[in-house]
N, C-alpha and C positions, 0 to 999 in steps of 0.2 A: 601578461605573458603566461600561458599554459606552458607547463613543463610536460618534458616528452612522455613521459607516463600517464598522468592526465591527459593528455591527447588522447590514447589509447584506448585510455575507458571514457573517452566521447564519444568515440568513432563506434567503437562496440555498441556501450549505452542509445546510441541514436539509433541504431538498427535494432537491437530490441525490444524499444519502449515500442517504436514505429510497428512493429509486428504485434505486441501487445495490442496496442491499437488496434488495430485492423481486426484482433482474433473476440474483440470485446464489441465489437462495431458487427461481428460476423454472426454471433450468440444472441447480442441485442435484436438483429433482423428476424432471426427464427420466432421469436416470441415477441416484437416488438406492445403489443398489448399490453403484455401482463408486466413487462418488465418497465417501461416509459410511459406508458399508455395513462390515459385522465382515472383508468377506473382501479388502475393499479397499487396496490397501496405503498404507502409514504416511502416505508422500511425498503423496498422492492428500489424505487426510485431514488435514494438517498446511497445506496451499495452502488447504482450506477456510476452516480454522479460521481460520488467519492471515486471509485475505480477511475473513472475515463480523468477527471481534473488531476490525480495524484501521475495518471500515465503521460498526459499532455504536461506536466509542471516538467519533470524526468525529461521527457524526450525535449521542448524547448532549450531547455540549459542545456545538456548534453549537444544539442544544435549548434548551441550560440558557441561553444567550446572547441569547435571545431574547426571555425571562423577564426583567423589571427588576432586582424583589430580588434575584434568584439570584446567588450567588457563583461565578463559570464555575471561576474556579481550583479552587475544591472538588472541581467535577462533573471537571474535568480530573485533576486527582489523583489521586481516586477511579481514574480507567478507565486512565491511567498505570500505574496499580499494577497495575491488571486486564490490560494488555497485556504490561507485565512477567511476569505470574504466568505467563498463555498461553504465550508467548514461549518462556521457560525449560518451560514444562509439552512445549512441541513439539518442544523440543531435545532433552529424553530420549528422548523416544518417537522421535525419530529416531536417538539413538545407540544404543538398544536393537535396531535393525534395520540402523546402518549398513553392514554388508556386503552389503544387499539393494538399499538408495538408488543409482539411475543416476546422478544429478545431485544427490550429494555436497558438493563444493565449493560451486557456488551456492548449497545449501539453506543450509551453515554461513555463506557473506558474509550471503546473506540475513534468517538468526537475529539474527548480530553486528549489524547494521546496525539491526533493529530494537530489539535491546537500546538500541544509542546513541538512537534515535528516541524511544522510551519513556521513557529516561531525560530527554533533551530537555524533553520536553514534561511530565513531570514537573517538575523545575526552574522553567520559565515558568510554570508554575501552581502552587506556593506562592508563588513572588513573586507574581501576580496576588492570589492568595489574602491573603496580607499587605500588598500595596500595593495596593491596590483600585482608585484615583485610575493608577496607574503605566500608562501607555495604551502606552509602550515594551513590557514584561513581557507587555502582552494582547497587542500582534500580534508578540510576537515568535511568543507560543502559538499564532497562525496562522500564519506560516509554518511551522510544526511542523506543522500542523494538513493543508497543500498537502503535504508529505512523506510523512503516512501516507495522505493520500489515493493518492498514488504507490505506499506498497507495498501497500496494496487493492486498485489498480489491478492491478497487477504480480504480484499473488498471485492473485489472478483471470485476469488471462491467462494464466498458466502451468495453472489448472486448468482452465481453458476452450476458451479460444482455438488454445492452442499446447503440447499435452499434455508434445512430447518436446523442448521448450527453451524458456527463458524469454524474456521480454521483452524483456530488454536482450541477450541473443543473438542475437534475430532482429531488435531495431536497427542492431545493430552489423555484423550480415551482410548486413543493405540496405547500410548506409552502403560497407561494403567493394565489395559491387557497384558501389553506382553511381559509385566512385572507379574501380576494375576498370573500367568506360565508357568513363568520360571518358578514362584511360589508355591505353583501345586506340581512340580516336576519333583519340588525338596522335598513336600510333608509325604509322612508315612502312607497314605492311602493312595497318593498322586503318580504318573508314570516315570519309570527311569528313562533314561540318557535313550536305551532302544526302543521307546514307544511300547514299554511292557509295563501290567497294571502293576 
C-alpha cells in the first residue's frame, strides 16, 4: 500500500522522468553519431546510457506506484539489478579504453557512486517488497529515487550541456568565482558595494 503522499510523488515523478525521456531521446537524434554512433567514443556513450537507464529505473518505479496492487519494491528491485548490471557493463567498457578517457577520475567517482546508489535503492526495495505496510522503507526508496534523479540529471549535463566537464565542476567553479567576487569587492584595490574602483 503506497500512502497518499507517495502517491503524489508518483504521479508527478512519472511525468517528469517521461519528459526527461523524451528531451534525452530529442538531444540524442540531433547528433545521433557522435553521441551513440560505433565511431563515437566510449566516455560519450557511457554519459548516454547511464543518463537514459538512471531515467527509465525513475520513471518505472515511479509507474509501478501508481498502480494500487503493484508491489513498487519488486518493480524497484527489478531495475536495481538493471542499473547495477549497466553500471558495471559501463565500467568495463570504460576500462577497456582507459588511456583514451580525458575525464577518468570523474567517470570512476561517478561509477562508484552509482554502484552505492543502486545498491541503495536495491535494499529499500526488498524491505518495501517484504514489509509492504513499512511507509519508512517506501520513502526512504524516494529519497534514493531524488539521487538517481540527480545522476540523470548530471549524466545528461555532462553529455549535453557541458561536453568538456561535468556538472559538479562547473558548480563548484561558479561557486569559486563568486567567492573570487566577493573577495576582491573586500581587498583594498578591489571595487565597492557601487561598482567604484
Amino acid at each position: 500500500m503506497v500512502p497518499e503522499g507517495a502517491k503524489e510523488f508518483f504521479v508527478v515523478s512519472t511525468g517528469a522522468s517521461a519528459t526527461l525521456i523524451g528531451l534525452l531521446f530529442v538531444a540524442i537524434a540531433v547528433e545521433p553519431t557522435s553521441i551513440v554512433g560505433e565511431e563515437s567514443p566510449v566516455e560519450t556513450r557511457s554519459r548516454a546510457s547511464s543518463a537514459f537507464i538512471a531515467l527509465l529505473n525513475v520513471f518505472f518505479i515511479s509507474l509501478a506506484g501508481t498502480v494500487p496492487p503493484t508491489n513498487v519494491g519488486v518493480v524497484a528491485a527489478i531495475l536495481a539489478e538493471v542499473g547495477i548490471v549497466d553500471t558495471l557493463g559501463i565500467g568495463l567498457s570504460l576500462l577497456e579504453e582507459w588511456s583514451t578517457i580525458q575525464a577518468g577520475r570523474s567517470s570512476a567517482l561517478l561509477m562508484v557512486g552509482s554502484l552505492i546508489i543502486y545498491a541503495l535503492e536495491l535494499w529499500y526495495a526488498w524491505r518495501v517488497s517484504w514489509e509492504q505496510g513499512n511507509s519508512e522503507a517506501l520513502y526512504g526508496l524516494v529519497y534514493v529515487l531524488f539521487v538517481v534523479y540527480g545522476v540523470a540529471l548530471g549524466r545528461a549535463w555532462e553529455l549535453l550541456g557541458a561536453r568538456d566537464q561535468s556538472f559538479f565542476r562547473s558548480l563548484f567553479r561558479n561557486l569559486y568565482l563568486l567567492r573570487q567576487r566577493r573577495r576582491d569587492r573586500g581587498s583594498p584595490g578591489g571595487r565597492d558595494s557601487d561598482g567604484n574602483g
